[in-house]
N, C-alpha and C positions, 0 to 999 in steps of 0.2 A: 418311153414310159415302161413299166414293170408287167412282164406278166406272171399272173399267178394262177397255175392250177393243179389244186389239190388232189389227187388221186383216189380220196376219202371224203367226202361232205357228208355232214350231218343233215341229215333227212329232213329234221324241225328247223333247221337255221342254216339253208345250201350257201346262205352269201357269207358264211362266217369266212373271214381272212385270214388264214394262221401268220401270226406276228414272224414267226421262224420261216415261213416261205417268203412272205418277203424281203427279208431280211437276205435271205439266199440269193434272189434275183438280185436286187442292190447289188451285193456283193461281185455278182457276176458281172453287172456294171462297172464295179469300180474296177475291177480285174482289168477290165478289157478298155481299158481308160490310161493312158500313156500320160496324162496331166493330173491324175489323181493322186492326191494328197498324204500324207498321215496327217492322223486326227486323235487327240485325247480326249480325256475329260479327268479330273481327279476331283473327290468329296473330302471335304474336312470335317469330322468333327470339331465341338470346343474341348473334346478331350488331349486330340493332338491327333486321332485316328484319320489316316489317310489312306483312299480308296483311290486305285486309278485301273482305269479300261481305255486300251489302246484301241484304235481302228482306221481304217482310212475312206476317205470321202472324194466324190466327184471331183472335179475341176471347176471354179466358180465360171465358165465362162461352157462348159459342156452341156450338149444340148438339154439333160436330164438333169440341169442342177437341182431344177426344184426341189428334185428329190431329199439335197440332203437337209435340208431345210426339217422335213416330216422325220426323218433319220434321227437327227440330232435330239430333237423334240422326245420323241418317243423312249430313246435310249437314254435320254437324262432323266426322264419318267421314271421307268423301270430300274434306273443301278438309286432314284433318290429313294425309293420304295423297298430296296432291295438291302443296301450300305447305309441309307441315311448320310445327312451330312447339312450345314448348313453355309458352306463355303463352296461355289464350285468355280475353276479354271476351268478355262477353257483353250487346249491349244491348238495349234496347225490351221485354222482356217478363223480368220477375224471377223469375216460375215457371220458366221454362223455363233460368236460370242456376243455379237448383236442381236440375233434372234432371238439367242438363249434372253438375252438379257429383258427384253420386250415381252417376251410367252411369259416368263415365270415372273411379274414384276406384279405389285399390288392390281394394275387394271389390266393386266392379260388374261389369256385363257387358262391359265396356270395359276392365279392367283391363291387357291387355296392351296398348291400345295410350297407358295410362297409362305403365306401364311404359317401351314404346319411346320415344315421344315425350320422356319423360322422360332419367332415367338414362341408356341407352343410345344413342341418338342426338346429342342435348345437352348430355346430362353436368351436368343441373342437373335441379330437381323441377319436375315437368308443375304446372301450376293451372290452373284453372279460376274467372273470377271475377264478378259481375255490375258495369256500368257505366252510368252512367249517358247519355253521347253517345259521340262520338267524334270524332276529326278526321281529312277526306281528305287532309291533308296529310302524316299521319303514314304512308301507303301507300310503302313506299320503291320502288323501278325494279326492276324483275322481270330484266332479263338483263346476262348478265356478256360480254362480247366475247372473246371464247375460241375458239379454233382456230381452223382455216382457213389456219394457215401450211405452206406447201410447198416453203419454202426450204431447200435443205441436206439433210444424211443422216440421215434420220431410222427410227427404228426403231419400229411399232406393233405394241400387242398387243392382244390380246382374250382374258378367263379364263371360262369358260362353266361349264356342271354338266355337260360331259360332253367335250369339250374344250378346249385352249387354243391359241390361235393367232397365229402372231407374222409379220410380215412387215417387210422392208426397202424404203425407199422412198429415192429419190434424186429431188430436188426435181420432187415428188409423185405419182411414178412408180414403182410396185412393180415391183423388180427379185429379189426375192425372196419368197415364201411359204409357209408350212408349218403345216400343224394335228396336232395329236399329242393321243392322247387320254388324257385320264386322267380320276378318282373324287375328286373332292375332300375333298367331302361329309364323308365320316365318319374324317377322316384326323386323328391325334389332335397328330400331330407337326408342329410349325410348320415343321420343314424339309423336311418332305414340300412344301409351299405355296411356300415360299422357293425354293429350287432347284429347282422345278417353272419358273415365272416365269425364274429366271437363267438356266434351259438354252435357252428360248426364245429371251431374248435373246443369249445369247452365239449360238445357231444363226446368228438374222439378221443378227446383227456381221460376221461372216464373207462375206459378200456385198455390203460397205462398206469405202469407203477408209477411212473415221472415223466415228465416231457423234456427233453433234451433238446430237439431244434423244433423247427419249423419252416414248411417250405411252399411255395404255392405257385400256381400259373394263373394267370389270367389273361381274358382278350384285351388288347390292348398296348401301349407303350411304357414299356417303366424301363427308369435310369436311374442305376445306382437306388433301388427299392421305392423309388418317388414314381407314383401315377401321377405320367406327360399327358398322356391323350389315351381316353378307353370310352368305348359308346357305351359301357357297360352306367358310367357316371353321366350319362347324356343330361339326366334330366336335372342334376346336381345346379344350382345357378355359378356362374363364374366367382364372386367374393368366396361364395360357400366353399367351393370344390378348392380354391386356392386356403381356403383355413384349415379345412378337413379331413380332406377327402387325398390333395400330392403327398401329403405324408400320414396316411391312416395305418398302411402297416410299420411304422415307425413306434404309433400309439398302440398298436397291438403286440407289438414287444413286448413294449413298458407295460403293458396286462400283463405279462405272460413271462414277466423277470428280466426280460432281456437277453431269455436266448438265443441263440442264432437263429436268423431267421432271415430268408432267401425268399426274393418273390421274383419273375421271369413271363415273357411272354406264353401264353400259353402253345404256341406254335413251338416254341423251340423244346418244351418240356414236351411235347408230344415227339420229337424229331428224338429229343434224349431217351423216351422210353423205348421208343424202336431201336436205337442202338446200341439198348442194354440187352433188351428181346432178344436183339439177331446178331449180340457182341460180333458186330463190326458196324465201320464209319462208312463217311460220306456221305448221311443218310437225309436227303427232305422230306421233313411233315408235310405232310396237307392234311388238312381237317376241311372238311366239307358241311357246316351247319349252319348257323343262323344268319354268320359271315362265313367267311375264309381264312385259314390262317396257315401261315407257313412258317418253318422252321426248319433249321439245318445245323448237323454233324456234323464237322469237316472231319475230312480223312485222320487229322492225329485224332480225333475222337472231344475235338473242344467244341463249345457253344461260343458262336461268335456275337460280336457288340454291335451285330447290324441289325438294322429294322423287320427286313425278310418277312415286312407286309405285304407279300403277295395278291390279297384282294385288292390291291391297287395298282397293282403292274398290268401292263396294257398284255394281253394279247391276242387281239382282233383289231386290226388295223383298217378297218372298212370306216368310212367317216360318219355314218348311219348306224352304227352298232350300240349296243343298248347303254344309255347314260344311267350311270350314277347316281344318285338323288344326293349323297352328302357332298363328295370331292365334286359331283358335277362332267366329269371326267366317263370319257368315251370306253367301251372296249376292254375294262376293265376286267383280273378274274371274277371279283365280287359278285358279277353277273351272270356270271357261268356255274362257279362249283361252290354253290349253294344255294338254300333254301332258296331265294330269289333267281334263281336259276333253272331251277325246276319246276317253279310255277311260270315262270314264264313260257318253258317249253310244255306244259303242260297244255295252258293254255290254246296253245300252235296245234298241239294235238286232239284239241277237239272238248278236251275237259272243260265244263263250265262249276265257279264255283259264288258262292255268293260273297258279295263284295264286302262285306262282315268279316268273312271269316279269316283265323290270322297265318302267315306265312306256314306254321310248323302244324296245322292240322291242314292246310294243302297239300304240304307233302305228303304225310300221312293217306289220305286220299289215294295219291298215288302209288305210294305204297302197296295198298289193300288191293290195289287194281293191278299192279305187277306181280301179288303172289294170288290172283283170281287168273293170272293168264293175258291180263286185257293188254292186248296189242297196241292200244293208245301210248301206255304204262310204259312197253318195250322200245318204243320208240322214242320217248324222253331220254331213257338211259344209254340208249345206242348214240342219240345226240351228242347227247354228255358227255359219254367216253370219247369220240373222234374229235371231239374242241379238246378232252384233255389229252390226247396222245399227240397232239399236237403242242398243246402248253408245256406236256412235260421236255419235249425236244426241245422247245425256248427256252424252257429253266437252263437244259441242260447247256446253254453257249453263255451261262452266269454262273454256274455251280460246280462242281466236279463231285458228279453223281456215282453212286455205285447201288440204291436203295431209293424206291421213293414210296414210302408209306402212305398210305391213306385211310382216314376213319373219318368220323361225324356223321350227324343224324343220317346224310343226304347219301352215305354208302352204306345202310344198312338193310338187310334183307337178299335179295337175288337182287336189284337193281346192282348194286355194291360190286356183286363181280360181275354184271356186265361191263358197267363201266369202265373194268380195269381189262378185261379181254377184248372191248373194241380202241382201247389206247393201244394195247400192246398191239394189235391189228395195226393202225394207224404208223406204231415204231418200225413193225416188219414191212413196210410195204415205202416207206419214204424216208427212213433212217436206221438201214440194218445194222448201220457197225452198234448205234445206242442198242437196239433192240438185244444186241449180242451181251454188252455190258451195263444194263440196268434193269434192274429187276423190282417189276410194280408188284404193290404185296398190301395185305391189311392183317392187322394183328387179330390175335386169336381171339377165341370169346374172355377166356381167363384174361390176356393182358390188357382187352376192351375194359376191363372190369377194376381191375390194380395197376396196370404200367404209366397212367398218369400218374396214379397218386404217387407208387414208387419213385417215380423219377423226380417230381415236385418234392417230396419227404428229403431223399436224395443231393439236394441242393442244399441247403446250408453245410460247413464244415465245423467240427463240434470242437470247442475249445478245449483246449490243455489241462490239463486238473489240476484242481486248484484255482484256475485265472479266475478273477472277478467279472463281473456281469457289468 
């Protein structure tokens, strides 16, 4: 069996498993394994988009097979999470296209993310199938050339779980900004949602000679401008949200004449504003607040068509590690780098808070305790940071990093940069060559302030003069 021992544990959580140490040991197994395998996996979109990750696995008859079993599981987790897809092969090993098949089926332990991958995201049935090769050729181009325009009057938003926030930009210069808070969450009425968004924008119209596009992020999955799946619409009922709600920015066009108008996760518009910031690629968001949210640069500097819903990718592989409440799902970031993450190390720490009260004045709490000095406080974040120096070395065997950004409520204040000097800690000490070439950072208070909406504004491309609407 595997052993794993970390150099660094977090002080609130010592039995955390870094998903990337184990993965190291495995490997070192399969190394050392004279009957070990190759092993794929490839995701289809219904677009035609295909993801493939090579590897190699045990020997089905090697004393440690089990292993590949939690292997395979894991690592189809984290690239469905990561690429998206609702079509997966599976080659080099037929057992384990059986397992695949059983874990992620309507009554597996994977069922939800049957479900999402399926129905809900794609709007076609999830499979699972065994294959026998595959071809590199069928891999299509990971990034779309999206944003970056700053020509013209453009209007950005951002829809959050606890604000939303809309700014005027006049070629690419915010001349207006405002955040206004509201509950989305459990809000049953599509025009609660609807006209939440139009007052936004009509606010920043008003600080424009003319509106020329329109662009936004939000938490959540949108395809081709249709909201798939966002907790932000949780409380929307199913009929509603399918009348209203998958294509609301569609109807806010037609308000709005039909000019270009671009909406995107909000993870990747965080990933795009950093890599206007620090013009250069390669760059992963993490946002750290009420969820998790990820997003990625690639090296040409495009926004790719994957999911790169990181609060769902595993990375604590202990089988006791903090569940999930929606996906149900183990080990999760979700759990770590956010609000729900910091109450919970909070908690560990000694903090008692009353059962009332809600996720983002816990934090806050702790907050006020990490700039009073309290020691409790310091050791949340010191937590936080050695799970993320560790997450971010597992990004880094899916990404090809040179940048990983971080903001949200949950890095703000001193907590903010401890977390990022005990990850860098964590990289210098069990992964120098990364430490050498990636560089953990948060953006300044200025672009805290303008570089979402920039980058959201940024996204539509302005039609031709003349063209018709």
């Amino acid at each position: 069996m595997l052993t794993v021992a970390p150099k660094l544990r977090p002080a609130l959580d010592p039995e955390f498993l870094p998903a990337v140490l184990w993965h190291r040991a495995y490997r070192s197994l399969v190394a050392a394994d004279r009957g070990a395998r190759p092993f794929a996996l490839t995701l289809t979109r219904p677009d035609g988009g295909t993801s493939l990750h090579e590897s190699r696995v045990l020997a089905a008859n090697h004393p440690a097979a089990s292993l590949n079993g939690q292997y395979a599981e894991r690592l189809l987790k984290f690239l469905l999470w990561q690429k998206g897809g609702s079509h997966v092969r599976v080659i080099g090993a037929p057992e384990l296209a059986a397992h695949l098949v059983q874990v992620y089926s309507p009554t597996g332990a994977r069922a939800f993310d049957h479900l999402f991958m399926g129905e809900k995201v794609y709007r076609e049935p999830f499979r699972i199938e065994a294959a026998d090769c595959f071809d590199r050729r069928d891999e299509s181009a990971t990034g779309l050339a999206i944003g970056r325009h700053l020509e013209g009057c453009r209007i950005g938003f951002d829809l959050g779980g606890s604000d939303r926030k809309a700014a005027a930009v006049i070629d690419g210069r915010v001349v207006y900004s405002e955040e206004i808070p509201w509950s989305p969450y459990f809000e049953q009425d599509p025009a609660f949602h609807l006209e939440g968004v139009h007052d936004s924008l009509t606010r920043a119209a008003k600080h424009l000679p003319r509106v020329d596009a329109i662009g936004g992020s939000a938490a959540g999955v949108y395809v081709n401008n249709e909201v798939r799946v966002a907790s932000l619409f949780r409380g929307v009922p199913p009929d509603l949200f399918d009348r209203h709600i998958r294509r609301m920015f569609f109807t806010l066009q037609e308000r709005w004449g039909g000019v270009p108008f671009e909406v995107a996760n909000d993870g990747e518009v965080t990933a795009l504003a950093g890599s206007m910031a620090l013009r250069d690629n390669a760059v992963l968001g993490v946002s750290m607040g009420t969820s998790m949210a990820g997003g990625y640069v690639t090296p040409a500097g495009n926004i790719t068509c994957w999911l790169n819903e990181l609060a769902f990718a595993p990375v604590d592989y202990r089988a006791d590690a903090p569940r999930d409440e929606w996906s149900g799902d183990v080990g999760c970031g979700v759990q770590y780098f956010s609000q729900q993450g910091v109450a919970r190390l909070a908690a560990t720490a000694g903090f008692t808070f009353p059962a009332e009260l809600p996720l983002p004045e816990r934090l806050v709490k702790v907050q006020e305790a990490m700039q009073a000095g309290d020691p409790r406080a310091r050791a949340v974040y010191d937590s936080l940071g050695v799970m993320f120096g560790y997450a971010v070395a597992h990004y880094a065997e899916f990404y090809e990093i040179r940048h990983v950004l971080t903001l949200g409520r949950v890095t703000s204040g001193d907590g903010g940069a401890l977390i990022l000097d005990r990850a860098r800690a964590v990289l210098r000490a069990e992964f120098p060559a990364l430490a050498e070439t990636i560089r953990l950072g948060m953006p300044d208070e200025k672009d805290k302030r303008h570089g979402q909406s920039i980058a959201a504004a940024s996204l539509p491309t302005l039609k031709p003069a003349g063209a018709s609407h």
